[in-house]
LUMMAR-785921 format. One record per residue (C-alpha): x, y, z; residue in one letter. Coordinates in Angstrom, 3 decimals, padded with zeros to 6 digits. Each point is the difference from the previous one (the first is absolute). Example, Ala and Ser with C-alpha at 12.3 -4.5 7.8 and 13.67 -1.06 7.14 Angstrom:
<nodes>
((012.300, -004.500, 007.800), "a")
((001.370, 003.440, -000.660), "s")
</nodes>
This chain:
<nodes>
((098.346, 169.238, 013.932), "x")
((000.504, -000.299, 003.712), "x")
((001.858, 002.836, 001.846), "x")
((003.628, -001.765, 000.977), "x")
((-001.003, 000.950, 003.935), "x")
((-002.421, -002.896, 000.009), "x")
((001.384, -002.506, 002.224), "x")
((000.386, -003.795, -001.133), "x")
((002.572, -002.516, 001.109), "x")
((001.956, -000.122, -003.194), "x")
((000.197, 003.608, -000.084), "x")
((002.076, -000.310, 003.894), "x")
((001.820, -003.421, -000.985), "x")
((003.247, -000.485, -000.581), "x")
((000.402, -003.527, -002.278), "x")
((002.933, -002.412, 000.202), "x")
((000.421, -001.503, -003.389), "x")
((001.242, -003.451, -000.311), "x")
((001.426, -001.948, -003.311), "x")
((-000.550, -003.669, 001.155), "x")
((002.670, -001.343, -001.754), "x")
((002.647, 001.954, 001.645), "x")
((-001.580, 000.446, 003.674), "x")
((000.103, -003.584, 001.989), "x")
((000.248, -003.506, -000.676), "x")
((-002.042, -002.153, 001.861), "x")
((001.022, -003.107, -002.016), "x")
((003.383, -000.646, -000.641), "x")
((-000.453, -000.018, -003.820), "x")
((002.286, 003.341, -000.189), "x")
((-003.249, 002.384, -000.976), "x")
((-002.028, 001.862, 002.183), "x")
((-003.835, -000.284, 000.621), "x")
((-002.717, 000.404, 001.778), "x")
((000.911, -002.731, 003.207), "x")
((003.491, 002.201, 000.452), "x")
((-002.532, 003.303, -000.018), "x")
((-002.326, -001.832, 002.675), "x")
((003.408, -000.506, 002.216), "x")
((000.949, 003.799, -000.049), "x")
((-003.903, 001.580, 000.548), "x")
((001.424, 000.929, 003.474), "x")
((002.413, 002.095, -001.527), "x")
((-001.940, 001.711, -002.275), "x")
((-001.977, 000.797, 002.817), "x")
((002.446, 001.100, 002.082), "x")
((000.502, 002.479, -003.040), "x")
((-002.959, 001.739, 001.002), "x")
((-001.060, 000.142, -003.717), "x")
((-004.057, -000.579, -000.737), "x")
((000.315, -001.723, -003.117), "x")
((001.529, -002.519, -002.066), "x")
((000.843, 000.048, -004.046), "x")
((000.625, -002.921, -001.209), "x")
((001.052, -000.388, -003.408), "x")
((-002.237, -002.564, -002.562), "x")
((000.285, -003.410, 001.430), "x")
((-002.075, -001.618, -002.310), "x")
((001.311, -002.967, -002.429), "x")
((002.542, 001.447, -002.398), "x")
((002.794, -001.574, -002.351), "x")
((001.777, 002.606, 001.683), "x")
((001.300, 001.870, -003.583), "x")
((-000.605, 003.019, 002.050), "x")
((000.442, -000.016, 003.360), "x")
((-004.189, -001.689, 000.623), "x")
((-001.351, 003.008, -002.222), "x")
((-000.344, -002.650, -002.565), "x")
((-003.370, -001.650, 001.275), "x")
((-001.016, -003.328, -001.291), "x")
((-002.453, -000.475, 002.979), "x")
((-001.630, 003.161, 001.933), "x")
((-002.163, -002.828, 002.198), "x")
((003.197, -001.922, 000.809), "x")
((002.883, 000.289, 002.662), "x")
((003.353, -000.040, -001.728), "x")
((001.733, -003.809, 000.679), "x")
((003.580, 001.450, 001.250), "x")
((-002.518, 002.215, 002.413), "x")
((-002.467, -002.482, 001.854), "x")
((-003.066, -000.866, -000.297), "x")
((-003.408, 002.024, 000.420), "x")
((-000.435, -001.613, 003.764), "x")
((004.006, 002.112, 000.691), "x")
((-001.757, 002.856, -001.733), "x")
((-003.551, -000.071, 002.271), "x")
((002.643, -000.762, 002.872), "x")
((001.967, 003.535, -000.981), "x")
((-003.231, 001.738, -000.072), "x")
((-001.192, -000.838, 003.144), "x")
((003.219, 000.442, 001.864), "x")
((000.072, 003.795, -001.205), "x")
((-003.071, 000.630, 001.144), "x")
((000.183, -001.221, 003.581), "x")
((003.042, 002.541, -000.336), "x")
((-002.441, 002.713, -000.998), "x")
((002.031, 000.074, -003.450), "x")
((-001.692, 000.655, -003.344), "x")
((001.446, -002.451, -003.002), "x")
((-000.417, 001.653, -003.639), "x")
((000.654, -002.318, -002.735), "x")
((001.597, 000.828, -003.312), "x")
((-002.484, -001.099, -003.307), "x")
((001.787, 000.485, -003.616), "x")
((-003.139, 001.289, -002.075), "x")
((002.057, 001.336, -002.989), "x")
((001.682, -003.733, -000.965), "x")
((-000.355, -003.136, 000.754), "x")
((002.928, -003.053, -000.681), "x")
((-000.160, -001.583, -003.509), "x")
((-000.626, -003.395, 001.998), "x")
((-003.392, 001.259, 001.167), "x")
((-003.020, -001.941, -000.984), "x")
((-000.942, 003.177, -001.997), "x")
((002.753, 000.587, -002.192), "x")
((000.094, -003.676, -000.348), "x")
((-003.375, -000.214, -001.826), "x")
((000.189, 003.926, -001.244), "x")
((003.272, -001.614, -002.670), "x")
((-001.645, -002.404, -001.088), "x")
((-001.684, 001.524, -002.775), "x")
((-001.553, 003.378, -000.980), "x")
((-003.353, -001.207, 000.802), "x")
((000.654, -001.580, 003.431), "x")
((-002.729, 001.894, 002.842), "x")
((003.214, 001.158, 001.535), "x")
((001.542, 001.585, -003.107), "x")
((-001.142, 003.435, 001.515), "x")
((001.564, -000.174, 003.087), "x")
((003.454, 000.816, -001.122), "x")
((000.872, 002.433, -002.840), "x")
((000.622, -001.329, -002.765), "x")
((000.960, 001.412, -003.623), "x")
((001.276, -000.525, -003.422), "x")
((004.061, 001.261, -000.968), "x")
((000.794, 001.436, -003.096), "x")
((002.963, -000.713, -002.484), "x")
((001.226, -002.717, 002.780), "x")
((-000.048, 002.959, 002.822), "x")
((-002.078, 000.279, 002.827), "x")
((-003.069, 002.113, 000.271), "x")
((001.298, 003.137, 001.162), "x")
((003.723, 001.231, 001.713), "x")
((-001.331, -000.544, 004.019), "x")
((003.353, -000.777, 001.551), "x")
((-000.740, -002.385, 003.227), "x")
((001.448, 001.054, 003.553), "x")
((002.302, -003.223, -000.051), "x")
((001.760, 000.798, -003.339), "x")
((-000.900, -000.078, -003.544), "x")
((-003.925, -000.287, -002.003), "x")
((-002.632, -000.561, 002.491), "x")
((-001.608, -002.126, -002.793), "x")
((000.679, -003.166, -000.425), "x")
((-000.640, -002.215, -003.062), "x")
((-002.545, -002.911, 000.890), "x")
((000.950, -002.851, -003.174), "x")
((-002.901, -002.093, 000.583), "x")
((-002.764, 003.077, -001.031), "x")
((002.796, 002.239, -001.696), "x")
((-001.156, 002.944, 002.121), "x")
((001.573, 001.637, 002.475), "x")
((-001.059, 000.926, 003.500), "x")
((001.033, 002.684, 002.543), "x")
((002.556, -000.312, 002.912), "x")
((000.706, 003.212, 001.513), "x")
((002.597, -001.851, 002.370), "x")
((001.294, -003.684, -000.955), "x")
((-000.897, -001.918, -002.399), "x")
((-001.400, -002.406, 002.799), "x")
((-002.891, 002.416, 000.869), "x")
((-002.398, 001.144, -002.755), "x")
((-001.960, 002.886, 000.816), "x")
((-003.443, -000.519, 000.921), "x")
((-002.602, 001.843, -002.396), "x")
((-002.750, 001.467, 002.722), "x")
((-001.892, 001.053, -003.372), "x")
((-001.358, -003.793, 000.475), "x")
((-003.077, 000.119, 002.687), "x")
((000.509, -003.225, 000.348), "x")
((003.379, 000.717, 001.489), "x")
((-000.954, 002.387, 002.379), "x")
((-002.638, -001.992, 001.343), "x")
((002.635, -002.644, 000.673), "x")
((002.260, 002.589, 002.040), "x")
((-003.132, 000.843, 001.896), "x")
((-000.603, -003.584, 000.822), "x")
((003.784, -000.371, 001.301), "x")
((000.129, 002.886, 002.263), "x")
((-003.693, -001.098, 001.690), "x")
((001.720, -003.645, 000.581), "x")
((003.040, 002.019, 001.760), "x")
((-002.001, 002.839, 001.831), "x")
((-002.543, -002.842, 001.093), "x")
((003.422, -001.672, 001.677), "x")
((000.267, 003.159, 002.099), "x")
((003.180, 001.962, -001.778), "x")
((-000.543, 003.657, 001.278), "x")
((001.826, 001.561, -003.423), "x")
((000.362, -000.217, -003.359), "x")
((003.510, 001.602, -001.653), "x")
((-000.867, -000.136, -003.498), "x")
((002.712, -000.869, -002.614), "x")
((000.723, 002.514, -002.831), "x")
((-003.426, 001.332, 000.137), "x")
((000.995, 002.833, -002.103), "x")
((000.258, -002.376, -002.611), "x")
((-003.000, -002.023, -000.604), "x")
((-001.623, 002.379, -002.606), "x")
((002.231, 000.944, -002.683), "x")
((-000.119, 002.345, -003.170), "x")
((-001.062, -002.957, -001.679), "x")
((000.909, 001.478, -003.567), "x")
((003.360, -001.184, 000.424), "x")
((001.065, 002.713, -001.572), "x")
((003.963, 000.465, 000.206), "x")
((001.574, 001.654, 002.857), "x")
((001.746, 003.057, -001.741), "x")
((002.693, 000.379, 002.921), "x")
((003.188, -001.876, 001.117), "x")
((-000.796, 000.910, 003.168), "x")
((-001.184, -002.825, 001.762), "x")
((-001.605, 000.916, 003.265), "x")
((-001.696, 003.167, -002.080), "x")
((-001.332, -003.467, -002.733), "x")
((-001.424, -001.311, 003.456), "x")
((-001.775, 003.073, 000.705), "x")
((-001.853, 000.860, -003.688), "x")
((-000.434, -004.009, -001.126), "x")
((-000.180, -002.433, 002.984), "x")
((-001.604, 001.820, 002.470), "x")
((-003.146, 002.322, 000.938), "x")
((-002.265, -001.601, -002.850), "x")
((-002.817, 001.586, -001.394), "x")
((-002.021, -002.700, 002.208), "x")
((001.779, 000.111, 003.093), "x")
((-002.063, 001.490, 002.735), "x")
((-003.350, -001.872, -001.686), "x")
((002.045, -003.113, 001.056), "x")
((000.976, 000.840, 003.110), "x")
((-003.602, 001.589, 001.166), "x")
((-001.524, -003.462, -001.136), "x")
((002.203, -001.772, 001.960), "x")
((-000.743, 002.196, 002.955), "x")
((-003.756, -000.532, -000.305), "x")
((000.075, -003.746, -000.485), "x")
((002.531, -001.058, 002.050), "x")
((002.153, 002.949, 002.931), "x")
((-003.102, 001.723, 001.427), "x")
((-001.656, -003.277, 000.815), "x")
((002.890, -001.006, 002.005), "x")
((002.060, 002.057, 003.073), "x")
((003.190, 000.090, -002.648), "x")
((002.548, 002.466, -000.144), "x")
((001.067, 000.359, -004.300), "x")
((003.729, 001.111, -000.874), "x")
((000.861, 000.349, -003.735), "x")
((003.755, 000.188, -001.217), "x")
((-000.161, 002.277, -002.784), "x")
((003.093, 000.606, -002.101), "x")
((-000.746, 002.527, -002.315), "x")
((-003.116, 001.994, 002.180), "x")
((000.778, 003.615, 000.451), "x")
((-000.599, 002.438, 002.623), "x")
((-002.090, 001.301, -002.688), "x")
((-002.004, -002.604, -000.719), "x")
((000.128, -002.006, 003.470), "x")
((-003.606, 001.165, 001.735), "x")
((-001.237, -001.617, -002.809), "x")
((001.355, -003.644, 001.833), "x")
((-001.613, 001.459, 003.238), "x")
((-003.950, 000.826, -000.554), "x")
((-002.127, -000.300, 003.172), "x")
((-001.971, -003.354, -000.557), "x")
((001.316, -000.797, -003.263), "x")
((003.988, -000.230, 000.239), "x")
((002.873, -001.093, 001.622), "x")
((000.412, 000.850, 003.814), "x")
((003.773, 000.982, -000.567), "x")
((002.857, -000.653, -003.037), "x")
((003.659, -000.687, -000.284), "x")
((001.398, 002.917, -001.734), "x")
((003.740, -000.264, -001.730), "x")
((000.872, 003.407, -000.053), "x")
((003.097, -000.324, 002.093), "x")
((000.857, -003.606, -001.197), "x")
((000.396, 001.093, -003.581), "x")
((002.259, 003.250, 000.668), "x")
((003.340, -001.501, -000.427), "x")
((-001.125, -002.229, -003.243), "x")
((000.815, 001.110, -003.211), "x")
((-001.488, -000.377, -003.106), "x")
((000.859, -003.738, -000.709), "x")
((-001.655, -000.544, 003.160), "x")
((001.663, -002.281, 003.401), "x")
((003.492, -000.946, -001.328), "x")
((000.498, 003.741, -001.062), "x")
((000.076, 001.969, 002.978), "x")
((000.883, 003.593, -000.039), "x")
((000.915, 002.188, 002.929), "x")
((-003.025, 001.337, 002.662), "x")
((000.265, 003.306, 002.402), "x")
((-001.712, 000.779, 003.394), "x")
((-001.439, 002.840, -001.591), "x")
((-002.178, -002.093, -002.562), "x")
((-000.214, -002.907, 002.792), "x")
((-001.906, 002.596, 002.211), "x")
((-001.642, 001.755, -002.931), "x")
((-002.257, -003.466, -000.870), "x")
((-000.908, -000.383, 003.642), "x")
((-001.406, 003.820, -000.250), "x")
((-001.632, -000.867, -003.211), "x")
((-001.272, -003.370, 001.111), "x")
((-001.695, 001.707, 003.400), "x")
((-001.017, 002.584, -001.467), "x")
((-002.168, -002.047, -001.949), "x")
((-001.434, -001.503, 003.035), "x")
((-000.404, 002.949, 001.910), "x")
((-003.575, 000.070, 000.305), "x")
((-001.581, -003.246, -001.754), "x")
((001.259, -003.135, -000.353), "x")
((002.703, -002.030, 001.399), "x")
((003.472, -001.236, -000.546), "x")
((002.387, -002.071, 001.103), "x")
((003.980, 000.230, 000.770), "x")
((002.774, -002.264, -000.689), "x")
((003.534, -000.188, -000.626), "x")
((000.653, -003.455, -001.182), "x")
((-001.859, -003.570, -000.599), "x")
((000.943, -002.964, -002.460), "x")
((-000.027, 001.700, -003.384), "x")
((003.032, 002.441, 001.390), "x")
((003.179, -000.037, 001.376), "x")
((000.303, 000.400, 003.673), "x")
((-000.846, 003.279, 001.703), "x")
((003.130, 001.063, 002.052), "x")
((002.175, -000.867, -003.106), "x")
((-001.770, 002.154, -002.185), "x")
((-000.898, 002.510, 001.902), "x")
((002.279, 000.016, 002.461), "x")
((003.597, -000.599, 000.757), "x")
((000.124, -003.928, 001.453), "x")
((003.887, 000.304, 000.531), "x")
((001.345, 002.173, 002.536), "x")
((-003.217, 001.886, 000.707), "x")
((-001.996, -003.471, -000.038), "x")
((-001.715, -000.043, 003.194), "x")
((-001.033, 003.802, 000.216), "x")
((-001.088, 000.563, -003.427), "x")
((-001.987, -003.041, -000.072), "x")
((-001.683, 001.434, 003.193), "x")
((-000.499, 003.267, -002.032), "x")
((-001.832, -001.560, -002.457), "x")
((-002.595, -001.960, 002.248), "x")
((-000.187, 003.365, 001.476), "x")
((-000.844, 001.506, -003.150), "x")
((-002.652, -002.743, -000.780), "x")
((-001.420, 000.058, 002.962), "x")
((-001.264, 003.416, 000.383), "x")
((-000.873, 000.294, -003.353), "x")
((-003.774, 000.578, -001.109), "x")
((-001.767, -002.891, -001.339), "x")
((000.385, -003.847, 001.157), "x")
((003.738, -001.198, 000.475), "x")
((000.748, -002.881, -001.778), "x")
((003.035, -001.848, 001.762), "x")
((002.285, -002.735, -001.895), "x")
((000.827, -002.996, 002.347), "x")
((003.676, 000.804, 000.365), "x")
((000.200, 003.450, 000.247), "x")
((-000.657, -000.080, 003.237), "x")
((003.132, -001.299, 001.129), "x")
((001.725, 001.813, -002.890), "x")
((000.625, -002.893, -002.421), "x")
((002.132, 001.606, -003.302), "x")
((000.636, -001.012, -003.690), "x")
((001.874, -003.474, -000.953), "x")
((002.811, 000.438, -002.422), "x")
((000.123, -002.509, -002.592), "x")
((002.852, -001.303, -001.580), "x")
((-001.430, -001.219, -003.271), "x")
((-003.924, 000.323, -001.663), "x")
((-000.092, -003.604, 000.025), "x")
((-000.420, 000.739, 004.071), "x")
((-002.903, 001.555, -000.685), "x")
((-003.499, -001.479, 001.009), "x")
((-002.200, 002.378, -002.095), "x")
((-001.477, 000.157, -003.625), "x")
((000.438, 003.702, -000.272), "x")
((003.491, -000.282, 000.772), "x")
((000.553, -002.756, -002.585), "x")
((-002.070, 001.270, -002.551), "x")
((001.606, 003.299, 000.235), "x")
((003.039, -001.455, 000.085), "x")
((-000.221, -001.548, -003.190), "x")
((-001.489, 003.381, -001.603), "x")
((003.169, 001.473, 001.300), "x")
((002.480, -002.273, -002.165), "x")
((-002.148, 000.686, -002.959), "x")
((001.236, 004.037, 000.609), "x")
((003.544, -001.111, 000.824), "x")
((-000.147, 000.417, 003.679), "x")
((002.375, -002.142, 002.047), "x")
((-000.482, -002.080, 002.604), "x")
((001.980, 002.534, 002.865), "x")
((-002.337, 003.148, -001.761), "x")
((-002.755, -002.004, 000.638), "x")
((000.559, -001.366, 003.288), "x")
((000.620, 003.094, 001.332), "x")
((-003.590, 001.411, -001.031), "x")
((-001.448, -004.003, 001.171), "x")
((001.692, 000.596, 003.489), "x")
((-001.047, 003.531, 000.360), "x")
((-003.788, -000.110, -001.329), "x")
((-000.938, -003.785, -000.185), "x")
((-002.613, -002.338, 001.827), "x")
((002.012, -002.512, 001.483), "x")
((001.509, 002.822, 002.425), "x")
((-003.825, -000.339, 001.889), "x")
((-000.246, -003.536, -000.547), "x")
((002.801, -001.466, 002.463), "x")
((-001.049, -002.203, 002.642), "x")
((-000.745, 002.073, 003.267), "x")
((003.013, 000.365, 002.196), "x")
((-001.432, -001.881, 003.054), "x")
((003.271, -000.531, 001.942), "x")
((003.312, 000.856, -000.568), "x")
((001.588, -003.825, -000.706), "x")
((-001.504, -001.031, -003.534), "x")
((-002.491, -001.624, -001.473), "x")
((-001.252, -001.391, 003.469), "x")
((-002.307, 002.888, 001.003), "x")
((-001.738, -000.023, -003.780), "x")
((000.325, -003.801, -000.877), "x")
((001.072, -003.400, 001.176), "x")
((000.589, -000.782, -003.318), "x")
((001.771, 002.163, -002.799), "x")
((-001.577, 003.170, -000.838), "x")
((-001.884, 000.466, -003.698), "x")
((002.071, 002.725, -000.212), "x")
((003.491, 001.230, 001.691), "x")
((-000.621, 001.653, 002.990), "x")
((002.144, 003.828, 000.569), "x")
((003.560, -000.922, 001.599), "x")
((-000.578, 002.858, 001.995), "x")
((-002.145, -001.635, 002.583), "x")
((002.698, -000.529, 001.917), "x")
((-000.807, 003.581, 000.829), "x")
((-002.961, 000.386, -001.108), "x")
((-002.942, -002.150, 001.818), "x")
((-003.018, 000.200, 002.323), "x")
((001.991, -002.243, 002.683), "x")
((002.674, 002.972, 000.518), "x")
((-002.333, 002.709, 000.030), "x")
((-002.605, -001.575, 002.410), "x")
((001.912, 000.834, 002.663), "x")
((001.755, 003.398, -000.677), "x")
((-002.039, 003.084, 000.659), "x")
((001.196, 001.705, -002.306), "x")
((-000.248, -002.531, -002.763), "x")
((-002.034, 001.111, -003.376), "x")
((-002.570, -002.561, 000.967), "x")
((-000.543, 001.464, 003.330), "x")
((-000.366, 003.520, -001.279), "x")
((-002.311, -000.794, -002.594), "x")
((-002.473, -001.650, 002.489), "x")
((000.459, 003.194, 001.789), "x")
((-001.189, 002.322, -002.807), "x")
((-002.858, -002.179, -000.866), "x")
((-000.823, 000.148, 003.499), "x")
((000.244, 003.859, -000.120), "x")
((-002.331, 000.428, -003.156), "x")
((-002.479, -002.068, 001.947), "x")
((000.116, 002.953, 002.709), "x")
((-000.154, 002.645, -002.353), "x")
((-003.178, 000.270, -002.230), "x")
((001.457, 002.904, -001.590), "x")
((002.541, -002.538, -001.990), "x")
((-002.905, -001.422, -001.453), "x")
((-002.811, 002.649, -000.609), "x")
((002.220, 003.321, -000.019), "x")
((001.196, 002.065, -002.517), "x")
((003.044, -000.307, -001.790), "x")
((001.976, 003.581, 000.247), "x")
((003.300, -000.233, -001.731), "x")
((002.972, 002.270, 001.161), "x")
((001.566, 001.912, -003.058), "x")
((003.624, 000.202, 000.378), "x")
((003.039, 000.803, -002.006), "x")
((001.969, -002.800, 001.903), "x")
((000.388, -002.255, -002.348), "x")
((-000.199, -003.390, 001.882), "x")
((-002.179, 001.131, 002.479), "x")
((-003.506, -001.234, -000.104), "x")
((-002.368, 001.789, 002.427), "x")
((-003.706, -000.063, 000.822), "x")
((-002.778, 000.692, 002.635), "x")
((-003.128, -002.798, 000.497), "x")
((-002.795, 001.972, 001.260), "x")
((-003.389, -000.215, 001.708), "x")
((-002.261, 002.732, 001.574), "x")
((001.382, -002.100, 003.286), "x")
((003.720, -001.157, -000.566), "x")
((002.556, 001.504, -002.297), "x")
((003.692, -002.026, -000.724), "x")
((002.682, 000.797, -001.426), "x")
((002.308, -002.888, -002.108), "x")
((003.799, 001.149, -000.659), "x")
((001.615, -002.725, -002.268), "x")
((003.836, 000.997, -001.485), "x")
((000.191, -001.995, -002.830), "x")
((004.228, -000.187, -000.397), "x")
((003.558, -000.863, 001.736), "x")
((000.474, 003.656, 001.107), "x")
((-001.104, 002.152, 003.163), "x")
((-002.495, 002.469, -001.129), "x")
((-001.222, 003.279, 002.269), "x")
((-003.328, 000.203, 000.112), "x")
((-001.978, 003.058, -001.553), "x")
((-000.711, 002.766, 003.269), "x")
((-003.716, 000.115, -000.665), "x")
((000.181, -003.608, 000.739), "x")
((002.077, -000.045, 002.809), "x")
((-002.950, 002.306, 001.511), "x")
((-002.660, -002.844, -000.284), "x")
((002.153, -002.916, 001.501), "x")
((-001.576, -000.407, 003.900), "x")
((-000.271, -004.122, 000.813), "x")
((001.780, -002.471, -001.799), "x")
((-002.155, -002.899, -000.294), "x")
((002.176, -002.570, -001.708), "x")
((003.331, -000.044, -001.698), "x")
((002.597, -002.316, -002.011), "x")
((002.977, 002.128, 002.157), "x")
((000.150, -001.197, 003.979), "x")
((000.420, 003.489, 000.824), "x")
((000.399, 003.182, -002.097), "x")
((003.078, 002.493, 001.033), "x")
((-001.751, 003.195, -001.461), "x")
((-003.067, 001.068, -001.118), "x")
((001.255, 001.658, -003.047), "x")
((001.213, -002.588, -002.295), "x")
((-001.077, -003.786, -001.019), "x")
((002.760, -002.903, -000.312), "x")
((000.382, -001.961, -002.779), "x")
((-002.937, -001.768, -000.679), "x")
((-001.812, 001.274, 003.019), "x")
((-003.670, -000.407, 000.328), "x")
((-001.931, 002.078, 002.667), "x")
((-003.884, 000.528, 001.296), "x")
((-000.761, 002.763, 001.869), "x")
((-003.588, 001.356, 001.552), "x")
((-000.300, 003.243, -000.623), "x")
</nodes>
C-alpha cells in the first residue's frame, strides 16, 4: 500500500458535490439538470474547487432519488441528453475541473432490462443476477430488515420466490457471484472512462458481496446488522482487485467507495496498492447520533465522541492509505443544522465547520449549499416529504404507534429532504433555481439565505469558504501532514496541530454558545493568525462562540 505522502491530485482536491435535481434548472420544467449545471460552471470555478461529484444521472424511475438504474448507458430524460452531458464534460475541463460520476453497483431499478428478464422464470440467463430465494411457512427467507423500512425481501408472485432489496423494493440487489454480471459492470465503466470522466465514486461498495448464507441477523441493532450481514463479504476485495486489473489501472481514474459498515479495522483492506480503492467514504461520524432503529431514531451526540472518530478515523490513515472528510451530502441532513447552531450563531458556526473540514486530513468532500450555509427545511406534514425513506419509515412508525408530530420531529431533524432543497440562488424565489415551479419546495429562508447576498459581502460564508480553500491550496501541510489532536478537559473545545517537517498549524474550533479561555499551553503556540470566522479577536486567551481560528506556529 502506498505511503499517504505520495502526491496525486485527488489526494490535494477539494470536490464540490452536486445533486442535479436540486442545483439549476436550465429548462423551465421545475427540475434541475445538466443545461442549469452548464450555466453555473463559472461559479463553481470561481469556487476554486478541482472537482465535481455529481450524483447518478443515468435513466431512473426515480423510486430513489436516480439510485434506481434502469439504464447505466443512458442520460436520465428530466436531465438532458448525452450531447448536454459531453457538453458538461468538456466545459469542466477547459476549467481545469475533474468530473467524478456516481455508478450504483450494489442495485439496479426493477425496470432494468435485467430484472426484467431475471423474473421471468427460474431458468431465465438472468435469473443469477439478482438474489433470489424460496420463503418458508409464507415468510421470507431470513429477518434482513431493509434501510427504507420493513423485509428487504420481497415476494416475486410470478416465480413464488423472493429476491433481495437491501433499500426499496424498486432496486434488487445485484448478485456479483454471477461473472456474467461483473463483466457487464466492467463494460459500463470502460464506455464512461472512454468518455473522459476523471473519477469513479462507487455506490455502496461495501455491499456487493454479502454473507450469502442469509443467515439471520441476531441483533436489533441495525447499523451493527449492516456491519456483520450486508457488508465486507467474504469476496469483497477479490471483487474489487478484479475490477482494478480489468478496468482502473488501464485508465488515469481516481476510485472512491462509500462504505457503510467498513471499519477502521478492516478499512486498508478497501485500500491495497494496485488492487483497491484509491480512497472510501467512511460513516463513522454520520452514524453517531442514530440509534438502534436507525435514521428516524436519533439519540443525543457529544464533542467528545465527535472528535474521538476523527482520531480513530486518522489514525487509521496515518501512514497508508487515504481518506476522505465530509460533513454532509444527500443521504443527511444539512451540516450547520446538525452540527452546528444555524439560528443565532448561523453564520459563524457554519464558518467553523468549513473550517473544520477544510483542514482536516484526507480529501474534503463539500455539499453544494454549504457553502453559503444553506440549513434544514421544516416540514409541516410527511406527505411534504419527497423521499422513500421518509415514507417508508413513516409508515413503519404507525405500525409502533408513533404519531405524526413524534415522527416529524425525528423526519425534520435527521431526514433527506433537508439536503435536497433547490439551491438558494438569489434571495426572491424560485427565480434563481427555476422559471418554472420547483420539483420540490425550495427553503423560505432564502430570503436570507442565497449566493446573490453573499457575493458581495466580505464577510459572507461564501466568501470565507473560498478563502479557506484558497488557504489549503497554500499549505501542503493541510493535505500531507499529520493529524496531532490537542487533549483537553474543555469540554467543547476541539483543538489540533497539522504538521510537516516544514509548516506546523494550529486549528482552534469552540464548538458552543459560550466564551471559553483557552488552555495556557496553548496560548504559548498562537504567533500568526492565518484565517478566522471572528473579524478581529479582543484577547488571545479565550474563543467566542462558535469561533474558528488558524494559526502558524
Amino acid at each position: 500500500m502506498a505511503s499517504k505522502h505520495q502526491p496525486a491530485w485527488w489526494k490535494e482536491a477539494v470536490v464540490y458535490q452536486i445533486y442535479p435535481r436540486s442545483f439549476k434548472d436550465g429548462n423551465g420544467d421545475g427540475v434541475g439538470d445538466l443545461k442549469g449545471i452548464i450555466e453555473k460552471l463559472d461559479y463553481i470555478q470561481s469556487l476554486d474547487v478541482n472537482a465535481v461529484w455529481l450524483n447518478p444521472i443515468f435513466k431512473s424511475p426515480n423510486d430513489d432519488g436516480g439510485y434506481d438504474i434502469s439504464d447505466y448507458y443512458a442520460i436520465q430524460p428530466e436531465f438532458g441528453t448525452m450531447a448536454e452531458f459531453d457538453q458538461l464534460l468538456e466545459g469542466l475541463h477547459q476549467r481545469k475541473l475533474k468530473l467524478i460520476i456516481d455508478l450504483v453497483l450494489n442495485h439496479s431499478s426493477d425496470e432494468h432490462p435485467w430484472f426484467q428478464e431475471s423474473k421471468k422464470s427460474k431458468d431465465n440467463p438472468y435469473r443469477d443476477y439478482y438474489f433470489w430465494r424460496p420463503g418458508s411457512n409464507d415468510l421470507p427467507p431470513n429477518n434482513w430488515p431493509s434501510f427504507f423500512g420493513g423485509s428487504a425481501w420481497q415476494l416475486d408472485k410470478g416465480t413464488g420466490e423472493y429476491y433481495l432489496h437491501l433499500f426499496s423494493k424498486k432496486q434488487p440487489d445485484l448478485n456479483w457471484e454471477t461473472p456474467a454480471l461483473r463483466q457487464e459492470f466492467h463494460n459500463l465503466m470502460k464506455f464512461w472512462l472512454d468518455k473522459g470522466v476523471d473519477g469513479l465514486r462507487l455506490d455502496v461498495i461495501s455491499a456487493i458481496s454479502k454473507q450469502t448464507d442469509f443467515s439471520d441477523t441476531p441483533t436489533d441493532d441495525f447499523n451493527e446488522t449492516i456491519r456483520i450481514k450486508y457488508a465486507n463479504g467474504p469476496r469483497l476485495k477479490e471483487f474489487i482487485k478484479e475490477a482494478n486489473e480489468q478496468v482502473w489501472s488501464k485508465y488515469n481514474v481516481m476510485t472512491v467507495g462509500e462504505g457503510p459498515g467498513i471499519t477502521p479495522q478492516n478499512a486498508l483492506e478497501y485500500l491495497e496498492e494496485n488492487e483497491g480503492l484509491n480512497m472510501i467514504f467512511h460513516f463513522g461520524h454520520m452514524y453517531m447520533d442514530q440509534g438502534p432503529g436507525g435514521r428516524f431514531d436519533p439519540i443525543p451526540w457529544s464533542l467528545h465522541d465527535f472528535k474521538s472518530i476523527f482520531k480513530i478515523w486518522n489514525d487509521t490513515f496515518k501512514e497508508r492509505g487515504w481518506g476522505s472528510v465530509f460533513l454532509g451530502n444527500h443521504d443527511f441532513p444539512r451540516m450547520v443544522s446538525r452540527w452546528g447552531n444555524d439560528k443565532e450563531y448561523w453564520s459563524e458556526s457554519s464558518k467553523l465547520l468549513l473550517t473544520l473540514l477544510l483542514t482536516m486530513p484526507g480529501t474534503p468532500f463539500v455539499f453544494m449549499g454549504d457553502e453559503i450555509g444553506m440549513t434544514n427545511i421544516k416540514l409541516n406534514s410527511v406527505s411534504e416529504s419527497q423521499d422513500i425513506e421518509s415514507q417508508n419509515g413513516w409508515r413503519e412508525a404507525q405500525k409502533k404507534g408513533t404519531s405524526e408530530k413524534e415522527f416529524l420531529k425525528a423526519m425534520n431533524y435527521a431526514g433527506r429532504d433537508n439536503a435536497r432543497t433547490p439551491f438558494q440562488w438569489t434571495h426572491d424565489g424560485n427565480r434563481g433555481f427555476t422559471s418554472g415551479t420547483p420539483w420540490m419546495q425550495i427553503n423560505p429562508n432564502h430570503t436570507s439565505i442565497s449566493v446573490d447576498i453573499q457575493e458581495s459581502a466580505p464577510d459572507s460564508i461564501l466568501n470565507f469558504f473560498r478563502a479557506m480553500v484558497n488557504l489549503r491550496k497554500l499549505h501542503p501541510v493541510l493535505s500531507y501532514g499529520d493529524y496531532l489532536p490537542v487533549e483537553t478537559k474543555v469540554a467543547n473545545l476541539f483543538l489540533y496541530f497539522r504538521e510537516d517537517k516544514k509548516e506546523k498549524m494550529l486549528i482552534l474550533l469552540n464548538f458552543s454558545n459560550e466564551l471559553i479561555n483557552l488552555p495556557d499551553d496553548i496560548i504559548s503556540h498562537l504567533t500568526t493568525r492565518v484565517i478566522g470566522n471572528y473579524y478581529e479577536r479582543k484577547t488571545f486567551k479565550a474563543l467566542n462562540p462558535w469561533e474558528a481560528c488558524v494559526y502558524t506556529c
